[in-house]
C-alpha positions in Angstrom: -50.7 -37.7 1.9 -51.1 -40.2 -0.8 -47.6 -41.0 -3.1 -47.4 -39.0 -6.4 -49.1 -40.8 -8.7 -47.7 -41.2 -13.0 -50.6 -39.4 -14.9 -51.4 -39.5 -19.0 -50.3 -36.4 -20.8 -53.9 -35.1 -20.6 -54.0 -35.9 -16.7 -50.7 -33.9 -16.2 -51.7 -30.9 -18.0 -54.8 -30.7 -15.9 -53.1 -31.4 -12.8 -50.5 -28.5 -13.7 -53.3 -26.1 -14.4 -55.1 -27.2 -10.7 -51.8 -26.6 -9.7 -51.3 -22.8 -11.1 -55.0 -21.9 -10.2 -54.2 -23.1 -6.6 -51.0 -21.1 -6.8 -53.2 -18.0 -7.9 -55.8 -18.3 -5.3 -52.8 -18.2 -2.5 -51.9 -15.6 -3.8 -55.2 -13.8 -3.8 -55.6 -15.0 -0.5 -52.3 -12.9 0.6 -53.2 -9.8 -1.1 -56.6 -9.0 0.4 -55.2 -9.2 3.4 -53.9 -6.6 2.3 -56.8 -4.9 0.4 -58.8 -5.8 3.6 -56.7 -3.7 5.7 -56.2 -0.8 3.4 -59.8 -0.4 1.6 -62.5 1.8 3.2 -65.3 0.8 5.7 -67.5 1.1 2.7 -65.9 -1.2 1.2 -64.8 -3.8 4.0 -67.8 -6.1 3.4 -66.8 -6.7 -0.2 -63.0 -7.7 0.6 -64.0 -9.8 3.1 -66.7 -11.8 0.5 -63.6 -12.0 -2.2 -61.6 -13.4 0.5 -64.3 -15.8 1.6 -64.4 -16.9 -2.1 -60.8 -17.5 -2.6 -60.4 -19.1 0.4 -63.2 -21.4 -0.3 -61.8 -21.7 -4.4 -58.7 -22.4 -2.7 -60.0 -25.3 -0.8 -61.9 -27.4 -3.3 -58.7 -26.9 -5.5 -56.7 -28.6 -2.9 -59.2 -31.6 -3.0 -59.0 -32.1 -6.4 -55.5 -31.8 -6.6 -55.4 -34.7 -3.9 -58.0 -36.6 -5.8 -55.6 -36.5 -8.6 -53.0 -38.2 -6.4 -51.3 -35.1 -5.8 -50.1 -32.9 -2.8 -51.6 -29.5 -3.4 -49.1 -26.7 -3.7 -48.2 -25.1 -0.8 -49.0 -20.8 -0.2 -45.6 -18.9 0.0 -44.8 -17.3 3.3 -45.0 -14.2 1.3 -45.6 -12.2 -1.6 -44.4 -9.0 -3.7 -47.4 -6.9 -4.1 -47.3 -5.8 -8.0 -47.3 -2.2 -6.7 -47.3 0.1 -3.5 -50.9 -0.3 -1.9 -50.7 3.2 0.7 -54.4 3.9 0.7 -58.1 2.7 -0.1 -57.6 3.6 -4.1 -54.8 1.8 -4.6 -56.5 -1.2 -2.6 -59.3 -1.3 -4.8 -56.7 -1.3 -7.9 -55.0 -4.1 -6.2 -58.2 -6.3 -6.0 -59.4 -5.7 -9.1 -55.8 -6.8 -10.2 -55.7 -9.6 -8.0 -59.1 -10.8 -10.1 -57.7 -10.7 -13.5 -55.1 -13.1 -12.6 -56.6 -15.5 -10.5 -59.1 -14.9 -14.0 -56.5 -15.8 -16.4 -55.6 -19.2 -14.2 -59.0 -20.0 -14.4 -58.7 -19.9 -18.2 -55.7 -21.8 -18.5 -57.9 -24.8 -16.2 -60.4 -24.2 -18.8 -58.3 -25.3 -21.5 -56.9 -28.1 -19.3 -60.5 -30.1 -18.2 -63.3 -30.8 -19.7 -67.0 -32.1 -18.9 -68.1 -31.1 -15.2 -64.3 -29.9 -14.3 -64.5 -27.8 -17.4 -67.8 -25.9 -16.3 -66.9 -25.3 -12.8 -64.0 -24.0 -13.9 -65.3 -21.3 -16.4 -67.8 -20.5 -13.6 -64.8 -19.9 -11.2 -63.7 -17.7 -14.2 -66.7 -16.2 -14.5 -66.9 -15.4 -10.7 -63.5 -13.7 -10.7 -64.5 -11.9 -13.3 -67.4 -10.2 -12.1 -65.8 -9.8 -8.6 -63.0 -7.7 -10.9 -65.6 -5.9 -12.5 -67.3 -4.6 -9.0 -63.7 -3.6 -7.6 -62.9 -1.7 -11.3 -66.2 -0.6 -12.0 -66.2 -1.6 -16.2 -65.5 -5.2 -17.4 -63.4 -6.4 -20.1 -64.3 -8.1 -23.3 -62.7 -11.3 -22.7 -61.9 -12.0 -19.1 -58.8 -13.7 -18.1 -57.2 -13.6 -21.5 -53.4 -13.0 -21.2 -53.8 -10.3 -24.3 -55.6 -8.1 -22.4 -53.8 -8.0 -19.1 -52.3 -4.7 -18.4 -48.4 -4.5 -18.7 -49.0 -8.5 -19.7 -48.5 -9.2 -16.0 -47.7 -13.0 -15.9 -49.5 -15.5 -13.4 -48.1 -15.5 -9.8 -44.9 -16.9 -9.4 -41.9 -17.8 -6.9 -39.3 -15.0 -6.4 -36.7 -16.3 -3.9 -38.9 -16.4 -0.2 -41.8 -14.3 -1.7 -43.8 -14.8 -4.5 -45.1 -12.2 -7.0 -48.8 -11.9 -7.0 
């Protein structure tokens, strides 16, 4: 793994966001596992494609957080589920939950890039979005805007051995 390298104050804000986008898609990763194991057969396909698409977000993060000079952020051994997930409904909440935030670190990387890095990004975004949409069934006006998140749940982030998705 390359030596962390000193980046301009433009470089280090994008690097940060990488960072917390890459933090979100491990987390995603973690919970559908669990919407994968709770949701219905019906339904199975679709958790598998969101995890598929994290997996593969996850992945091209990592690169360009090496590109930067960077070691990627490492996935948590666990994380605290934002609420109980006993059945198929309450998997399908947590996917569609799981969307808006890895949404709302997608906007944040937005603000960070710009040119091709900014594009991708909002298509990432924009990807989230729509997968959120399929899980909820209705969209939102402006996708991964903090103001619109319900309770104002924050972004993942480290509790003591798990982290909070």
């Amino acid at each position: 793994m390359p030596a962390e390298k000193q980046h301009s104050p433009e470089h280090k804000a994008e690097l940060d966001a990488l960072q917390n986008t890459l933090a979100a898609e491990h987390a995603a990763l973690y919970g559908y596992g669990v919407v994968g194991a709770r949701v219905g057969h019906a339904r199975r396909k679709e958790a598998q494609d969101g995890y598929d698409a994290h997996r593969a977000s996850r992945d091209e993060l990592s690169r360009r957080v090496i590109a930067l000079g960077a070691r990627p952020k490492a996935a948590a051994a666990a994380y605290a589920l934002p609420f109980p997930v006993p059945d198929a409904a309450a998997a399908v909440r947590l996917a569609a939950e799981l969307e808006d935030r890895v949404a709302g670190a997608y906007a944040d990387l937005v603000r960070a890039t710009s040119g091709a890095r900014r594009r991708s990004a909002a298509g990432s975004l924009r990807a989230a979005a729509v997968r959120a949409v399929r899980w909820r069934g209705s969209g939102v006006a402006f996708p991964g805007l903090a103001e619109r998140t319900t309770a104002g749940s924050p972004s993942p982030t480290a509790t003591g051995s798990a982290d909070a998705l």
